[in-house]
DRENPA-3360 file (N, C-alpha, C; in nm, 2 decimals, always signed):
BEGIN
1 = XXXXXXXX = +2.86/-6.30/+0.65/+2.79/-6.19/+0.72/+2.73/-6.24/+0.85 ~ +2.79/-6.17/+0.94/+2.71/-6.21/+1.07/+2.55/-6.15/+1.12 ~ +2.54/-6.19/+1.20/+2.39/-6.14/+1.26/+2.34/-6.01/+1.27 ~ +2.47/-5.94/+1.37/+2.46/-5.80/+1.35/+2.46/-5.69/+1.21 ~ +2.59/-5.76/+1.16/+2.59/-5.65/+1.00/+2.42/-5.72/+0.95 ~ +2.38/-5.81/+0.97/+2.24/-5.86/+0.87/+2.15/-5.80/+0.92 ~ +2.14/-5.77/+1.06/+2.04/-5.67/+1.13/+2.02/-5.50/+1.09 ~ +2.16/-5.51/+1.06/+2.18/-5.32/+1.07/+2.11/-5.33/+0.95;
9 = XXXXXXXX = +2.19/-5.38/+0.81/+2.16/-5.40/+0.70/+1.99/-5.42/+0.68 ~ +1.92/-5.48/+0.75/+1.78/-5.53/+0.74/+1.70/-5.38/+0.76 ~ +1.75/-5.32/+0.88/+1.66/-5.17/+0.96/+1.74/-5.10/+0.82 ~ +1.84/-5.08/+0.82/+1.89/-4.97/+0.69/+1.76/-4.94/+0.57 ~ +1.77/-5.09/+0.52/+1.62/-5.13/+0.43/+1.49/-5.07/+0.44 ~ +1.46/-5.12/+0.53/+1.35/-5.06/+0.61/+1.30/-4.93/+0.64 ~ +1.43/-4.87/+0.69/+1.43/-4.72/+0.67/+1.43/-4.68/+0.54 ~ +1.51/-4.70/+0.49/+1.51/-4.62/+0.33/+1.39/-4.62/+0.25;
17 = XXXXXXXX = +1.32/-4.79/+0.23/+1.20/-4.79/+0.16/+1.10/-4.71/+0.28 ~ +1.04/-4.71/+0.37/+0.96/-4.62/+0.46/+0.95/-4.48/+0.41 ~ +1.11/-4.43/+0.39/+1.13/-4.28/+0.36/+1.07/-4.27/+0.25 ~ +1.06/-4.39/+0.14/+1.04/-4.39/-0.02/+0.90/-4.35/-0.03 ~ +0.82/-4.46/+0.04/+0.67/-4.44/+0.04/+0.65/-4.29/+0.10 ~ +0.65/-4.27/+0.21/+0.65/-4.17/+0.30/+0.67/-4.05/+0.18 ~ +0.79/-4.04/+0.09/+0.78/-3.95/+0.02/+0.69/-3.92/-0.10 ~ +0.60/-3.99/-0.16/+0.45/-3.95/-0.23/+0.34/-3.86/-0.14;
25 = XXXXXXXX = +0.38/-3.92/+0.02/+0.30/-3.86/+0.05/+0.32/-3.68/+0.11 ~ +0.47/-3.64/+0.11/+0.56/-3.52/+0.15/+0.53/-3.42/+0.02 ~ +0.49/-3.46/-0.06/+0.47/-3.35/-0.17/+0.61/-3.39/-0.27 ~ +0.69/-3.49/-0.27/+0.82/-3.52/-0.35/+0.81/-3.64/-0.44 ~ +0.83/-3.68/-0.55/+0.86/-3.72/-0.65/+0.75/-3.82/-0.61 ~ +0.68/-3.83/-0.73/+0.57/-3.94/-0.71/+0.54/-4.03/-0.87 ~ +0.65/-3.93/-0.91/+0.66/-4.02/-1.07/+0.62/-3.96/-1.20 ~ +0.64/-3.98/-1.30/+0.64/-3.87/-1.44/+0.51/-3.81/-1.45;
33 = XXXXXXXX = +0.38/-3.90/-1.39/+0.27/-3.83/-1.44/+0.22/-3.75/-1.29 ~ +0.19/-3.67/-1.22/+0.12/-3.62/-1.11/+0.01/-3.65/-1.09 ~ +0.01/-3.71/-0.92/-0.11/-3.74/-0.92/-0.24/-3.64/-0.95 ~ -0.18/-3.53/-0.94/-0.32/-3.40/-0.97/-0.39/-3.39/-1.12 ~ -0.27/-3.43/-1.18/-0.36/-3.49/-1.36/-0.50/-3.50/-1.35 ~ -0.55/-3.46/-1.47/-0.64/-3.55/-1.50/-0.70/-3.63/-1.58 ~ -0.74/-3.71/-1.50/-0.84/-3.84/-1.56/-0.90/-3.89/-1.65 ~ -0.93/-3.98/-1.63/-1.04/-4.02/-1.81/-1.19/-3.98/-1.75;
41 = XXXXXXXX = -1.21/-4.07/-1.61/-1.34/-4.01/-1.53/-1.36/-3.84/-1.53 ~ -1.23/-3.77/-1.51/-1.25/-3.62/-1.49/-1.31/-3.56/-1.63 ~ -1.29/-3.63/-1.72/-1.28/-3.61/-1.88/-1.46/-3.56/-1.90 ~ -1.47/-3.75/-1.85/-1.61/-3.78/-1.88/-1.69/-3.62/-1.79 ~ -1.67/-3.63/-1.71/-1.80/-3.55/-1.60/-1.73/-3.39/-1.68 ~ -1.65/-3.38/-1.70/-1.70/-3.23/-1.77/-1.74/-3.24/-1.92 ~ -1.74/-3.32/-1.99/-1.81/-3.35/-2.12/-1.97/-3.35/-2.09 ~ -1.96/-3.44/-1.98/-2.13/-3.45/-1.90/-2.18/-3.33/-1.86;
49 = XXXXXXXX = -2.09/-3.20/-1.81/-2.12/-3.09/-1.76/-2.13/-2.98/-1.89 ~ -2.04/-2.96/-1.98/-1.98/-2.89/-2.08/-1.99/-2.95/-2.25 ~ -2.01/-3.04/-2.21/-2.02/-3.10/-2.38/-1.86/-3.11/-2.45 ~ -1.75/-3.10/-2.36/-1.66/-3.09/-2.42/-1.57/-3.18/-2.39 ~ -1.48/-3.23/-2.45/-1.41/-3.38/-2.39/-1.26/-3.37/-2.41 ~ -1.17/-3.32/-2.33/-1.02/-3.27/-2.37/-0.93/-3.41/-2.45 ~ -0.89/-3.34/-2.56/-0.83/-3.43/-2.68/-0.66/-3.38/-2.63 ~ -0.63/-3.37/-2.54/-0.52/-3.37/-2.51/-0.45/-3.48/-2.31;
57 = XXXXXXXX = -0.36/-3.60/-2.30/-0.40/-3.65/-2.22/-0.23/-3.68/-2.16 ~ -0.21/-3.70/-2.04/-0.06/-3.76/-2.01/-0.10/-3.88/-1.99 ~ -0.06/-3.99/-2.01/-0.12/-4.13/-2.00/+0.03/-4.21/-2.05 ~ -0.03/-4.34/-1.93/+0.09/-4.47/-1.99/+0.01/-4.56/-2.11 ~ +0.15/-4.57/-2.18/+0.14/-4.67/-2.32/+0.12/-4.85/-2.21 ~ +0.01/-4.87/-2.31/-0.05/-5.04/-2.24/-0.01/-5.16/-2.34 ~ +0.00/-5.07/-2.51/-0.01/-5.21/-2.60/-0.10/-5.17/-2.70 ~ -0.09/-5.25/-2.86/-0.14/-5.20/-2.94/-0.24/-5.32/-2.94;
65 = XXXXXXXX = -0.32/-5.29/-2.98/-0.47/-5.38/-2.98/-0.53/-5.36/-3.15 ~ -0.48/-5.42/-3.26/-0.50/-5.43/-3.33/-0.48/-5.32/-3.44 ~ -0.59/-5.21/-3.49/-0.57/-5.10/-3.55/-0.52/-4.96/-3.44 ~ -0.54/-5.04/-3.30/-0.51/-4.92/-3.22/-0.39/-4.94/-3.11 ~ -0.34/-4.81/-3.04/-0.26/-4.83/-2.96/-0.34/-4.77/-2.85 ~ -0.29/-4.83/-2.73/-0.44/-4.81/-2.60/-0.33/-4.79/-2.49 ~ -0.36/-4.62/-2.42/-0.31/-4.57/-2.36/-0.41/-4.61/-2.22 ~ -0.35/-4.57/-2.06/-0.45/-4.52/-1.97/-0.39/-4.49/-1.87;
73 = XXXXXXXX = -0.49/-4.41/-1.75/-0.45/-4.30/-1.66/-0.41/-4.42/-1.54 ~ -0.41/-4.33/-1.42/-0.36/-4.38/-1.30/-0.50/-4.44/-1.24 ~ -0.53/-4.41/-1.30/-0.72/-4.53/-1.23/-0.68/-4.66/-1.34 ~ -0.67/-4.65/-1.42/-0.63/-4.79/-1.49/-0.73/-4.73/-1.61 ~ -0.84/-4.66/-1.66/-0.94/-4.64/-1.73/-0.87/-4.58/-1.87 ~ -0.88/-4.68/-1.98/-0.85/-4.64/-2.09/-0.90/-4.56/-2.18 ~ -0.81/-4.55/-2.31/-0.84/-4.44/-2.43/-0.76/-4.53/-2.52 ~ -0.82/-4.57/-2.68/-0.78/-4.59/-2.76/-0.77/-4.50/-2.87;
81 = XXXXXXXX = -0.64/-4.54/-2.93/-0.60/-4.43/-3.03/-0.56/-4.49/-3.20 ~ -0.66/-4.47/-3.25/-0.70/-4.56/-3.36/-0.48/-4.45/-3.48 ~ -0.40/-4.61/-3.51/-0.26/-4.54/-3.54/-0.26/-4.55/-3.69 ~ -0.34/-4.63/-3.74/-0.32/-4.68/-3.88/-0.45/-4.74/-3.92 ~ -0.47/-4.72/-4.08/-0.62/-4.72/-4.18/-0.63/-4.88/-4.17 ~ -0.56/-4.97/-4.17/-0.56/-5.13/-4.23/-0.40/-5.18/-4.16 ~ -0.37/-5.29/-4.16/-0.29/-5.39/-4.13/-0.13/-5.36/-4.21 ~ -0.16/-5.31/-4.34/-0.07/-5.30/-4.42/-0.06/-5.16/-4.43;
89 = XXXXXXXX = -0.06/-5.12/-4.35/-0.02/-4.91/-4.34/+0.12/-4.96/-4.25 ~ +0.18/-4.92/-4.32/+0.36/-4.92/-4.32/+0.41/-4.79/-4.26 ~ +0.36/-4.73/-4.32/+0.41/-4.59/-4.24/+0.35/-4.54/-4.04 ~ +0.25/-4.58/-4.06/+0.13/-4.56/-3.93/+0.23/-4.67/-3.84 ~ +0.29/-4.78/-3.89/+0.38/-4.87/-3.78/+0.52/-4.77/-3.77 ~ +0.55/-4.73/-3.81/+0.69/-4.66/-3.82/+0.64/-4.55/-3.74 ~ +0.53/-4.48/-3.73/+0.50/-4.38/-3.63/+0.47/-4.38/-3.49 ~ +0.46/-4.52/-3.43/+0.44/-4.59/-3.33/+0.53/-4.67/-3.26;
97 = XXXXXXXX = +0.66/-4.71/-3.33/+0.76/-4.83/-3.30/+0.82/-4.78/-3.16 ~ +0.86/-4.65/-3.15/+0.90/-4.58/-3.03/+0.81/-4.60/-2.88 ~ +0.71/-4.65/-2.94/+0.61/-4.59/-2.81/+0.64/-4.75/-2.68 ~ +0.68/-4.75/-2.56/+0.72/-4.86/-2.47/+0.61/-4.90/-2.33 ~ +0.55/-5.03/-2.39/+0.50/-5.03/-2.27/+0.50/-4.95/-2.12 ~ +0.47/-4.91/-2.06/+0.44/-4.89/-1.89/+0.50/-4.70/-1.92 ~ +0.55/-4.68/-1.99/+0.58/-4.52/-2.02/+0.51/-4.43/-2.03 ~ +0.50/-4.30/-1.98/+0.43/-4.19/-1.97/+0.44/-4.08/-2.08;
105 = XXXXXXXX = +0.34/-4.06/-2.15/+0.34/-4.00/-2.26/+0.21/-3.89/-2.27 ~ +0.26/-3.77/-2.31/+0.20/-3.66/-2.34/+0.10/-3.72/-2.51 ~ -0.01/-3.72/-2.49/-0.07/-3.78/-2.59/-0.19/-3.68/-2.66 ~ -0.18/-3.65/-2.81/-0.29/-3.56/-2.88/-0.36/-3.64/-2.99 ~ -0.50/-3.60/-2.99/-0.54/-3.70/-3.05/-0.66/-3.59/-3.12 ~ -0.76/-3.67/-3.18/-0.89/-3.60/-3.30/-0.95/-3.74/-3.23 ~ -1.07/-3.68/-3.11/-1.19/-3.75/-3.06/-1.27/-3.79/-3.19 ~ -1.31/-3.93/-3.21/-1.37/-4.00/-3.31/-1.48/-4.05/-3.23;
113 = XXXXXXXX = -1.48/-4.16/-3.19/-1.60/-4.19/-3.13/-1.56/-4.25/-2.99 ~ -1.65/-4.34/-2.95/-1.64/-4.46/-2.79/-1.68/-4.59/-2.81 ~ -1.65/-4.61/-2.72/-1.71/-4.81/-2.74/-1.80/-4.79/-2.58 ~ -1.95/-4.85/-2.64/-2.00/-4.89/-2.51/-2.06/-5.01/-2.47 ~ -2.02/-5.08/-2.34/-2.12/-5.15/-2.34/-2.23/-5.17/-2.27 ~ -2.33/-5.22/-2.33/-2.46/-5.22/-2.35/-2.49/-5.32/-2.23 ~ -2.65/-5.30/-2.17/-2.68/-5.35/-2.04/-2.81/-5.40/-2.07 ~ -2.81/-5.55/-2.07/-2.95/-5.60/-2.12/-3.01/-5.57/-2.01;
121 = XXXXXXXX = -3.17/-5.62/-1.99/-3.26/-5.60/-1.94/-3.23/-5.69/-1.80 ~ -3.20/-5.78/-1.80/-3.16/-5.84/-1.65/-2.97/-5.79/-1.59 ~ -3.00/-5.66/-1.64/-2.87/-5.58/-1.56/-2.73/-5.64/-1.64 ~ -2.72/-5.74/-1.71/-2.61/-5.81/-1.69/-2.51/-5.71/-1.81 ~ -2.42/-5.66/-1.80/-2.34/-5.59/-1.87/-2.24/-5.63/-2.05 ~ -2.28/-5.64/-2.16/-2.25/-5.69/-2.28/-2.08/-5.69/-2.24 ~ -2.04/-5.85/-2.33/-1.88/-5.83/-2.32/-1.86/-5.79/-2.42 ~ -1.93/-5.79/-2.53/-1.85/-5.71/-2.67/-1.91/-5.51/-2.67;
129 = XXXXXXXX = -1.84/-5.49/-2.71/-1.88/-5.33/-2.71/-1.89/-5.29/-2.83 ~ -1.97/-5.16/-2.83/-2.05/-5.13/-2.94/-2.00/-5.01/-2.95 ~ -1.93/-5.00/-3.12/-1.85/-4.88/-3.12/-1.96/-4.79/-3.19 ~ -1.94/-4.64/-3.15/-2.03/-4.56/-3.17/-1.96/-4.41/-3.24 ~ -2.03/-4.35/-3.26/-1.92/-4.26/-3.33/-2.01/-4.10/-3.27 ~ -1.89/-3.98/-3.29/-1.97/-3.86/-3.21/-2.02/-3.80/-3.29 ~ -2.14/-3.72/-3.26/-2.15/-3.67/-3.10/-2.24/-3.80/-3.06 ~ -2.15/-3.77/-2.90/-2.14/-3.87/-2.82/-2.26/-3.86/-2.71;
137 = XXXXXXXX = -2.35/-3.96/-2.68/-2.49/-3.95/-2.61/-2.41/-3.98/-2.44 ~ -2.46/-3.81/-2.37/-2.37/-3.81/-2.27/-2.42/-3.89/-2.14 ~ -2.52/-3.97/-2.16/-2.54/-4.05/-2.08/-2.49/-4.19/-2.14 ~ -2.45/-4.21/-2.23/-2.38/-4.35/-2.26/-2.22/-4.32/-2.25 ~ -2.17/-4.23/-2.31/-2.07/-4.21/-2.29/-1.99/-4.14/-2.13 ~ -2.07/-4.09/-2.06/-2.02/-4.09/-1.89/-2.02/-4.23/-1.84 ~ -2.05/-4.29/-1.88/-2.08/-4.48/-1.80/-1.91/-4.51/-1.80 ~ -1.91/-4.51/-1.69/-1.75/-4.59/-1.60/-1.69/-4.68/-1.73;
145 = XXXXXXXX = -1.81/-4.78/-1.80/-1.73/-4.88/-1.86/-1.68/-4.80/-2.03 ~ -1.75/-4.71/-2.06/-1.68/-4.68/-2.19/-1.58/-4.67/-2.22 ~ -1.50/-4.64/-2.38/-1.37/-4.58/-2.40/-1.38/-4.51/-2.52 ~ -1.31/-4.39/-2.50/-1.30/-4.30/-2.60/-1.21/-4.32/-2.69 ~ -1.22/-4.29/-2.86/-1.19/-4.39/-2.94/-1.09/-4.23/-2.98 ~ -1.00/-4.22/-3.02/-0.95/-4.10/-3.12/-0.87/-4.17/-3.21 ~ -0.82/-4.05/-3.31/-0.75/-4.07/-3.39/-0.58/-3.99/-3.35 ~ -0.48/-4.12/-3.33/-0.38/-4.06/-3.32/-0.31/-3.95/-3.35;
153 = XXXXXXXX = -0.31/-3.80/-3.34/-0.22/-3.72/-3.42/-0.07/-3.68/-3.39 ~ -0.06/-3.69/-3.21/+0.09/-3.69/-3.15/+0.11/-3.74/-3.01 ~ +0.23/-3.82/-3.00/+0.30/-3.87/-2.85/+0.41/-3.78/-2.82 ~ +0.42/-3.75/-2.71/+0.57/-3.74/-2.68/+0.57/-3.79/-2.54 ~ +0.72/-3.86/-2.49/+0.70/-3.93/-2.37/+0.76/-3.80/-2.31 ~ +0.67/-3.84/-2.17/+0.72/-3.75/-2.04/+0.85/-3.79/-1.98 ~ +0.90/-3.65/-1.96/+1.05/-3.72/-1.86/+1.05/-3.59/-1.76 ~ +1.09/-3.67/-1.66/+1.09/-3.57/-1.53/+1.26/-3.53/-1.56;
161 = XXXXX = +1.21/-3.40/-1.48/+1.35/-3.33/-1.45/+1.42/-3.35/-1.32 ~ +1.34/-3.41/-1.23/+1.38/-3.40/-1.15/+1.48/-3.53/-1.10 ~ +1.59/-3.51/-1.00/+1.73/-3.61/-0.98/+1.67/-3.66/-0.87 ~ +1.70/-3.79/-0.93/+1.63/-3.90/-0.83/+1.79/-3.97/-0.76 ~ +1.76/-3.96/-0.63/+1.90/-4.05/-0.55/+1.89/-4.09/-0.43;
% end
């Protein structure tokens, strides 16, 4: 390859990915979940306003964390979803095998409680968290660091329709 084809080839690049970025910002494909969704924060401030906290979410699968599998939005702010009673629920693993890291999933759930954590008296923020069960105290539960705890009832992954080329 000479200098010139490695040049053209280089601006080709360059162009194409520019056009790629450029297009999240054109109103065109920005990926399974829309950025207009909402949030776990949007969740909290109308539970804070309304008392009510939507049990329905599009969120990417992160990894199961013991009794739970832990979903979260495009801020990074999670939601755990308690999938199985004990270690040895056989069936609760068979309900979950499907679900793939970094994937976008239409997620329903039965709000159970939150994990918070606690802020001693010299500000410094607790690393273990304190699970709580609802109704939920809407000044502990709006705090940036919480997580809302549910009980799994359905996934289904998102898939765009739209042709990517």
């Amino acid at each position: 390859m000479n200098w010139k084809t490695f040049t053209s080839l280089f601006i080709f690049i360059f162009a194409v990915s520019d056009t790629v970025l450029l297009s999240e910002d054109n109103g065109r494909y920005t990926g399974p979940i829309s950025r207009s969704e909402k949030r776990i924060l949007d969740g909290k401030t109308e539970f804070q306003k309304s008392g009510t906290f939507p049990l329905e979410w599009k969120l990417f699968f992160k990894g199961k964390q013991g009794d739970f599998v832990v979903f979260y939005d495009l801020n990074g702010d999670e939601i755990h979803y308690r999938y199985r009673r004990n270690k040895f629920d056989l069936d609760a693993e068979f309900f979950v095998k499907d679900l793939f890291p970094g994937n976008p999933y239409r997620v329903k759930g039965e709000w159970i409680g939150y994990y918070f954590y606690s802020v001693d008296e010299r500000g410094k923020r607790s690393s273990l968290p304190t699970p709580k069960k609802i109704p939920a105290d809407p000044k502990e539960f709006s705090d940036r660091q919480s997580v809302p705890i549910f009980k799994l009832i359905e996934y289904i992954e998102v898939r765009t329709d739209d042709l990517l080329y």
